[in-house]
C-alpha positions in Angstrom: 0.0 0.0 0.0 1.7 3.1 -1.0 1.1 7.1 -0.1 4.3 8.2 -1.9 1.9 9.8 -4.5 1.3 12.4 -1.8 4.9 12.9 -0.7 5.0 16.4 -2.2 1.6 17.5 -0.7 2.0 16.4 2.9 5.0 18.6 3.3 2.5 21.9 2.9 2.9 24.2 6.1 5.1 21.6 8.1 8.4 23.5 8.5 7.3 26.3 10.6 9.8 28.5 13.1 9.0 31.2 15.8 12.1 32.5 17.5 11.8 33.5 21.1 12.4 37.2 20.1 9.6 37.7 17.7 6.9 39.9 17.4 4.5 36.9 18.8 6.7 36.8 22.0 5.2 38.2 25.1 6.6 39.6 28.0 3.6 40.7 30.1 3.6 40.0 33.7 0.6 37.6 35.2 0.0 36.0 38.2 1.4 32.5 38.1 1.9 29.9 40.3 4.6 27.0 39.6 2.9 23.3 39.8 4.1 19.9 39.4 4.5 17.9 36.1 3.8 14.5 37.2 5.0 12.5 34.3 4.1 8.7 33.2 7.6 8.2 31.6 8.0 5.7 28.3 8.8 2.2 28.3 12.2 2.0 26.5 11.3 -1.1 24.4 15.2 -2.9 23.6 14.1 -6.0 21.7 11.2 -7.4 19.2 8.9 -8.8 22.0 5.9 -8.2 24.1 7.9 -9.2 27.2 8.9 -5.5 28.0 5.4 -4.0 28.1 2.8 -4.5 30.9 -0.6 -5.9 29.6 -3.4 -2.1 29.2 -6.6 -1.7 28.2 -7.3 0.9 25.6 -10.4 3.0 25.9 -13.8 1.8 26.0 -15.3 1.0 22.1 -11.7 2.6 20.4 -10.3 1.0 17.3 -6.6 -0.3 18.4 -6.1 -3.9 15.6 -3.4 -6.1 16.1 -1.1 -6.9 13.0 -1.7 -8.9 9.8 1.4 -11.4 10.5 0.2 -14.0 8.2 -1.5 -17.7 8.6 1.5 -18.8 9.9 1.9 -16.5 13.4 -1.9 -16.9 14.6 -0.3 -17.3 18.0 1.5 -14.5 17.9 -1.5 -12.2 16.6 -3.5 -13.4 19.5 -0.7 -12.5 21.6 -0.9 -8.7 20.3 -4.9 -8.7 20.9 -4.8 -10.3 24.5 -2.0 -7.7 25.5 -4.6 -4.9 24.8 -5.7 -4.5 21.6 -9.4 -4.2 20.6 -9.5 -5.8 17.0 -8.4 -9.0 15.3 -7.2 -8.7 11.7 -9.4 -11.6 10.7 -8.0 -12.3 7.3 -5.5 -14.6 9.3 -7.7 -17.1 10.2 -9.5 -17.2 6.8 -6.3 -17.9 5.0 -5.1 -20.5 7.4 -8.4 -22.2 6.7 -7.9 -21.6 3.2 -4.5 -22.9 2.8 -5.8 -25.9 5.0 -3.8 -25.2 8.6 -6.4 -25.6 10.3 -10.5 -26.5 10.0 -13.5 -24.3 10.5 -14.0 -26.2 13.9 -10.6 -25.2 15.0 -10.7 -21.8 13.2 -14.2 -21.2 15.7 -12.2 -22.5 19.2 -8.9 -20.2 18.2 -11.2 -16.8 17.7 -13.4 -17.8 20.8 -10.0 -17.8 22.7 -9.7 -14.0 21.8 -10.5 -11.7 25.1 -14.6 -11.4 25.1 -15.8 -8.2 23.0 -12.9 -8.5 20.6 -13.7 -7.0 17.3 -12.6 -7.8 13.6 -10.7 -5.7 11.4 -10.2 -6.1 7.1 -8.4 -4.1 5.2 -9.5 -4.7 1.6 -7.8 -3.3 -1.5 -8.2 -2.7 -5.2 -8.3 -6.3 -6.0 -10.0 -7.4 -2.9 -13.5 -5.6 -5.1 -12.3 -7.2 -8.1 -10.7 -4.2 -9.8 -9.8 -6.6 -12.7 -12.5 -9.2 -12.6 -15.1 -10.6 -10.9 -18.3 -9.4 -9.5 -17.8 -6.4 -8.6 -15.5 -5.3 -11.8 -18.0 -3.1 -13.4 -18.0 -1.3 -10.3 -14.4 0.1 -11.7 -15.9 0.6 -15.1 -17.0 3.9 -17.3 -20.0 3.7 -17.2 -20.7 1.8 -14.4 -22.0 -1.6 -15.0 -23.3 -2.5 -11.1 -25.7 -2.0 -9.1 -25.8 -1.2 -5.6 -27.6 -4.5 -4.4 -24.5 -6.0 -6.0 -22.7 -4.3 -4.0 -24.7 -5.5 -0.6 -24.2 -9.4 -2.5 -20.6 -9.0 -2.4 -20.2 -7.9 1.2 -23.1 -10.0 2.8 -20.7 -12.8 1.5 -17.6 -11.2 2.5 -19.5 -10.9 6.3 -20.3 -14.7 6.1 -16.7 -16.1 4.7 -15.3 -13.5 8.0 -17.9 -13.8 10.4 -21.1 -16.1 9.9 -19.2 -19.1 8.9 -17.8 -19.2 11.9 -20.8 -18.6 13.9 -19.8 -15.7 16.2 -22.8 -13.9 16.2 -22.9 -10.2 15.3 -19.4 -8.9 16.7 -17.7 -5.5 15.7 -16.8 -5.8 12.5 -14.7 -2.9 10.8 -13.9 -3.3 6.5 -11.9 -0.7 5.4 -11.7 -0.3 1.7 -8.4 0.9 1.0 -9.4 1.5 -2.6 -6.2 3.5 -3.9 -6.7 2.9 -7.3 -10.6 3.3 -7.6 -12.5 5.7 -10.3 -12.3 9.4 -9.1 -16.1 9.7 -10.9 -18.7 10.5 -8.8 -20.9 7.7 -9.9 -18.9 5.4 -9.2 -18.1 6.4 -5.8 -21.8 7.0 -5.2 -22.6 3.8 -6.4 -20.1 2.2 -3.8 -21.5 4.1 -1.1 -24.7 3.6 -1.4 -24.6 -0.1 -1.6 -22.6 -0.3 1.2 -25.6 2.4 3.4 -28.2 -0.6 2.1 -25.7 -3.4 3.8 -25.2 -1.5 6.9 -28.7 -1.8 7.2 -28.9 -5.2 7.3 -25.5 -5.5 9.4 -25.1 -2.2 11.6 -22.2 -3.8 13.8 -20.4 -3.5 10.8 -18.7 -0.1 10.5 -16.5 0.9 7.5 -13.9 3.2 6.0 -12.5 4.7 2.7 -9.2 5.2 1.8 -9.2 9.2 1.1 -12.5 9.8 2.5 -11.5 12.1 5.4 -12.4 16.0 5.8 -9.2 17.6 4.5 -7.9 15.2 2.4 -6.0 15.3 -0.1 -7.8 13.5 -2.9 -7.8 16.2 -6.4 -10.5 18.2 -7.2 -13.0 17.7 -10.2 -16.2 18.3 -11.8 -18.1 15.6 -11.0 -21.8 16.0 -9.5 -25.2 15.0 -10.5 -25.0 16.9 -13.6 -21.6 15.4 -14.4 -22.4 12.0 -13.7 -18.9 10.5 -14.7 -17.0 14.0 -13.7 -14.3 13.2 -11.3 -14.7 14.9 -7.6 -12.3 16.5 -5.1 -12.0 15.6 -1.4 -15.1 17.4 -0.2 -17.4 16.0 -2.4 -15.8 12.7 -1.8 -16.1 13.4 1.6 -19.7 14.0 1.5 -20.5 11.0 -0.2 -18.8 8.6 1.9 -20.2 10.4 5.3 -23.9 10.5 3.9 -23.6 6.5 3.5 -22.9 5.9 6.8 -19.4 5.2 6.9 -17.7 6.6 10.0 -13.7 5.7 10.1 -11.6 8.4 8.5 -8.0 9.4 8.0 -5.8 11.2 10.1 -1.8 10.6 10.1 0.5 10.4 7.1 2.6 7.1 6.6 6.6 8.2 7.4 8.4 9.3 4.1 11.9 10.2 3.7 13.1 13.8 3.2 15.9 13.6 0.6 16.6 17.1 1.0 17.6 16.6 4.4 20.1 13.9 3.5 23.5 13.7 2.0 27.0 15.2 2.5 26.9 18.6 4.2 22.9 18.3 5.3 21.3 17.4 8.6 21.5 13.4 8.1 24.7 12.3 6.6 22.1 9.3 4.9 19.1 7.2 5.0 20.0 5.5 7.3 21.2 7.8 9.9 18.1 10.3 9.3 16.3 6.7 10.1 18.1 6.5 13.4 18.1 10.2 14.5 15.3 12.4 13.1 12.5 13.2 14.8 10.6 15.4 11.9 7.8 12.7 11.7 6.3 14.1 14.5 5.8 17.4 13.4 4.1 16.0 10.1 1.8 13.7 12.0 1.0 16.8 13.9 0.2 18.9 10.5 -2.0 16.2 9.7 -4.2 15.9 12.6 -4.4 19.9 13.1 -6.5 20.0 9.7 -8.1 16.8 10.7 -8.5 16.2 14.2 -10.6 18.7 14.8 -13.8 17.1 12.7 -13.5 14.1 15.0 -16.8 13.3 16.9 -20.4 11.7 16.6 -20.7 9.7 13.7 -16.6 10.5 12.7 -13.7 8.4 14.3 -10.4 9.2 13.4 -8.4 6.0 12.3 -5.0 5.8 10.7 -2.5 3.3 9.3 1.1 3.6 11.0 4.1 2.0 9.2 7.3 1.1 11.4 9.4 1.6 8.3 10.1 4.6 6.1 8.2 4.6 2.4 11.1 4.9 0.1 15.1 5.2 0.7 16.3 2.2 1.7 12.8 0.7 4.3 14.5 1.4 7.2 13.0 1.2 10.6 11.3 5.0 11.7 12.9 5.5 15.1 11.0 3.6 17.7 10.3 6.9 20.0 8.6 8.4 16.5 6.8 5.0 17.0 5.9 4.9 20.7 4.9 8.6 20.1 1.9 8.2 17.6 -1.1 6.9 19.7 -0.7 9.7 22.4 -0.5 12.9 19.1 -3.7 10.9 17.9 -5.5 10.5 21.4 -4.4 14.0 22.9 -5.1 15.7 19.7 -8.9 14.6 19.9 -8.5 11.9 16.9 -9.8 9.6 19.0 -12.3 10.9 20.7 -15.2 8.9 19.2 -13.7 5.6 19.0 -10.9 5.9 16.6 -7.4 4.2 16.9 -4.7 3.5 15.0 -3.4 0.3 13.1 0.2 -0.8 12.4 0.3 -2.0 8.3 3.0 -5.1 8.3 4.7 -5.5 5.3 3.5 -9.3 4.9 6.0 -11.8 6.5 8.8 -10.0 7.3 10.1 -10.1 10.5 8.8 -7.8 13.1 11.4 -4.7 14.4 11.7 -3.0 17.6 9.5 -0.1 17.0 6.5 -2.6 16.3 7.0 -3.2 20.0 7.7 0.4 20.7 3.8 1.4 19.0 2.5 -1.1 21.8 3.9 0.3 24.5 2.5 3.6 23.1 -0.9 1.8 23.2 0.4 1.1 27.1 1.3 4.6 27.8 -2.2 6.3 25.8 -4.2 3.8 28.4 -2.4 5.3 31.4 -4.6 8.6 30.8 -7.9 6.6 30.1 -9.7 8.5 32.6 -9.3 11.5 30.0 -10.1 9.4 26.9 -13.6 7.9 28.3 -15.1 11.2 29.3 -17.2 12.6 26.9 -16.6 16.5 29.3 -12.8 16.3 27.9 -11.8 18.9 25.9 -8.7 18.6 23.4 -5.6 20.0 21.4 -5.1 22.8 24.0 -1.8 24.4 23.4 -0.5 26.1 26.4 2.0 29.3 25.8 5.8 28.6 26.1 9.2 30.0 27.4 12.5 28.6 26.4 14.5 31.1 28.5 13.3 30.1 32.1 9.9 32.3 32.0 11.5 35.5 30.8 9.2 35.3 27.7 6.3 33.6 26.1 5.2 32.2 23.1 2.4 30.8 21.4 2.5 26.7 21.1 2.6 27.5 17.2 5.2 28.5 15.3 5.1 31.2 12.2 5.1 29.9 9.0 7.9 29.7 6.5 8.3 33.2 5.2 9.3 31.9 1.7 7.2 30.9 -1.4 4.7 28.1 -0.6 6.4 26.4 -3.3 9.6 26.5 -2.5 11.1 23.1 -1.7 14.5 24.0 -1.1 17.1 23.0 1.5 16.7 26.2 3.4 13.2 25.1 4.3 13.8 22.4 5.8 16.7 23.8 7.4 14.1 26.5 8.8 12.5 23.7 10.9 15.4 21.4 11.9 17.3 24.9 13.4 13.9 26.2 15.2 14.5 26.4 18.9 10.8 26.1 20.0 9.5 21.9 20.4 8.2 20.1 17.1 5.0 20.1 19.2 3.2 20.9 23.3 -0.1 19.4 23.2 -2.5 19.2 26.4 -6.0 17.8 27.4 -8.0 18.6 29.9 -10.6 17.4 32.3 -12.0 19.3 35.0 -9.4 21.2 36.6 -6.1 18.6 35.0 -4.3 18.4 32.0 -2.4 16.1 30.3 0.3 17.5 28.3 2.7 15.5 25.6 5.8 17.5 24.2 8.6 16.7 21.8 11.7 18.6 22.0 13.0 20.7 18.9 13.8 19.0 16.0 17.4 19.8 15.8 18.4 18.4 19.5 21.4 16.0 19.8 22.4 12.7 21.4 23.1 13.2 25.1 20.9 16.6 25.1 17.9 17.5 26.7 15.5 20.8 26.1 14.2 22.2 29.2 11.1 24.3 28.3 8.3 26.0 30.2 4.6 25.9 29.9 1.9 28.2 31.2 -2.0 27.7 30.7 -4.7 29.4 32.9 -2.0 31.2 35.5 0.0 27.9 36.0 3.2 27.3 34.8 5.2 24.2 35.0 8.9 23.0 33.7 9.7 20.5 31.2 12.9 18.3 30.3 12.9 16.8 27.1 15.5 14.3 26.5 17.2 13.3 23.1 14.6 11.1 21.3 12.3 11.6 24.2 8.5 12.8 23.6 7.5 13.0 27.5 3.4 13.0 28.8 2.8 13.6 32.1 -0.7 15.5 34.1 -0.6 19.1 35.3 -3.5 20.1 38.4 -4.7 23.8 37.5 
């Protein structure tokens, strides 16, 4: 599955800096009073295995899948779910039955040995709906040669091949049609949508997502409509027709690309794999992501979100595992998850598992520390307190200015712009009632064996942060 077609367009407004001395600095006095940061440090995760992290429970009805590992690891998937995730990536099990591992009857005893309410997660894909052939084919077709009880066919058998034939009742079911290459026309997509609104009619456990489907995405703009039946249509049109339908999963966080600007001889990263080992600038594009995104989050709209422990292009190395470890507390703090969205790491078939696929679960252990915040519907998100980085002399805003150059410009200098900014990649904080919690990552240019001591104030409180090197640090405030 591959987002490198969008490498150029997530880097829009991501290399922002805000030195301390400029014109959004303030130096006004206010009553303050200094109070404890009481921090739940990370779990420093040192080899490929679940031995390092203590069992968590996410929060209530969220969307956290185990792995695809293949027919061949069913153990090992379970192992991922009964540590603390909420979904099973039920292809597994179909394939081992397929390939004739094991029969239905032992298929049924392995998934009733999941923990009780455990849901299912698919991913389907272009050829999954029969892009080339099959039932669903003219589906992909101009004009459209398909109906949308054809549609409702094709996943009523889907549901029975996943679910019925097994016989476990009506469990949370989540297909998500990562449809990359599907017809930008809006009958098609109309089409799509509305035989999957007459399905969920018949199944409403089953919930559903589509690739490119969120508010703010990036999918082009067309002219499609009901006057221009087979006119293509842009990402709020898309949008629309997807929400209308009833799906509710959406998209929030960007798969980690290299930046070859930032590599070579005389740049920030001497080469891929040392920008692998040491950069942090993930973060900050995450964070783009979910500011445009986040924000839409809520009834009837869950934020959910592939995560790949390996970089899309250069040479697949492993994204650093605090990068990793990082993800699920941007997406929960951020709001992403406020309605029951999660994230799920995409394995790259059966190659072996790395250290940051551990390092994302014991994210997932560190996100269910602050539950309390997660499961009340009275918590309020993405607050960004002010900063200092001179010991409370002066104050900033939590966002930084844009880059004053030409929104086109791709240039070294950019990205230099960022990596040299002295203010954090990002200072998040929710709250409930009268605490925060609050997850920082340090600047992007900080070195091995450094730490960035910052200072936060929100509501007449202020309270001291150390950052370490490849540390992002969460922790509660009381106001």
């Amino acid at each position: 599955m591959k987002r490198s077609a969008f490498a150029l367009l997530l880097l829009g407004g991501l290399w922002p800096r805000l030195d301390a001395c400029s014109e959004d600095t303030r130096t006004e006095q206010q009553s303050v009073a200094e109070v404890p940061f009481r921090e739940v440090k990370t779990i420093r995760v040192t080899k490929p295995s679940l031995a390092e992290i203590p069992d968590f429970t996410m929060p209530k009805g969220s969307f956290w899948s185990g792995m695809k590992l293949g027919s061949g690891r069913l153990n090992l998937s379970r192992d991922f779910i009964r540590k603390g995730n909420t979904y099973f990536p039920i292809r597994d099990v179909v394939e081992a039955v397929a390939e004739g591992k094991m029969s239905n009857a032992e298929a049924l005893s392995f998934l009733k040995s999941l923990p009780a309410g455990t849901g299912f997660y698919e991913m389907l894909g272009d050829e999954d709906l029969n892009k080339r052939g099959g039932a669903l084919h003219g589906l992909w077709t101009n004009p459209v040669t398909v109906n949308p009880k054809d549609i409702v066919t094709f996943f009523t058998n889907l549901w029975n091949s996943r679910i019925g034939d097994f016989r476990l009742g009506t469990p949370k079911v989540l297909f998500d049609l990562d449809l990359e290459g599907f017809p930008p026309a809006w009958m098609n997509n109309q089409v799509l949508a509305e035989g999957v609104r007459q399905f969920r009619q018949q199944h409403p456990e089953v919930e559903f997502a589509m690739y490119a489907s969120g508010r703010a995405n990036l999918y082009p703009g067309g002219p499609g409509g009901v006057q221009n039946r087979y006119g293509n249509v842009g990402g709020d049109v898309r949008h629309e027709i997807y929400a209308k339908a009833g799906f509710t999963y959406f998209e929030m966080i960007p798969y980690a690309h290299f930046e070859e600007p930032l590599i070579g001889p005389g740049k920030p990263y001497a080469d891929f794999a040392d920008y692998a080992r040491r950069s942090s600038l993930h973060i900050g594009k995450a964070l783009s992501w979910l500011d445009a995104r986040a924000r839409f989050a809520g009834k009837g709209y869950k934020g959910m979100s592939w995560i790949m422990t390996r970089y899309e292009g250069g040479d697949w190395n492993m994204v650093a595992p605090h990068i990793i470890e990082s993800l699920p507390l941007w997406f929960q703090v951020t709001g992403a998850g406020r309605s029951g969205g999660g994230l799920c790491n995409w394995h790259q078939g059966d190659i072996p598992l790395n250290v940051s696929d551990f390092a994302f679960e014991a994210g997932k252990w560190r996100v269910s520390r602050f539950n309390q915040f997660w499961e009340d519907p009275e918590t309020e998100y993405d607050i960004r307190p002010e900063i200092s980085l001179d010991g409370g002399k002066t104050w900033t805003p939590e966002g930084a200015s844009p880059w004053p150059g030409r929104p086109d410009d791709w240039s070294p200098a950019r990205f230099r712009w960022f990596y040299d900014d002295p203010k954090p990649i990002g200072v998040r904080a929710a709250r409930l009632k009268n605490r925060l919690i609050v997850v920082a990552a340090h600047r992007a240019g900080l070195e091995a064996g450094e730490s960035q001591t910052i200072w936060c104030r929100y509501e007449g409180k202020v309270w001291k942060l150390v950052i370490p090197y490849q540390t992002v640090v969460a922790g509660t405030v009381t106001l």
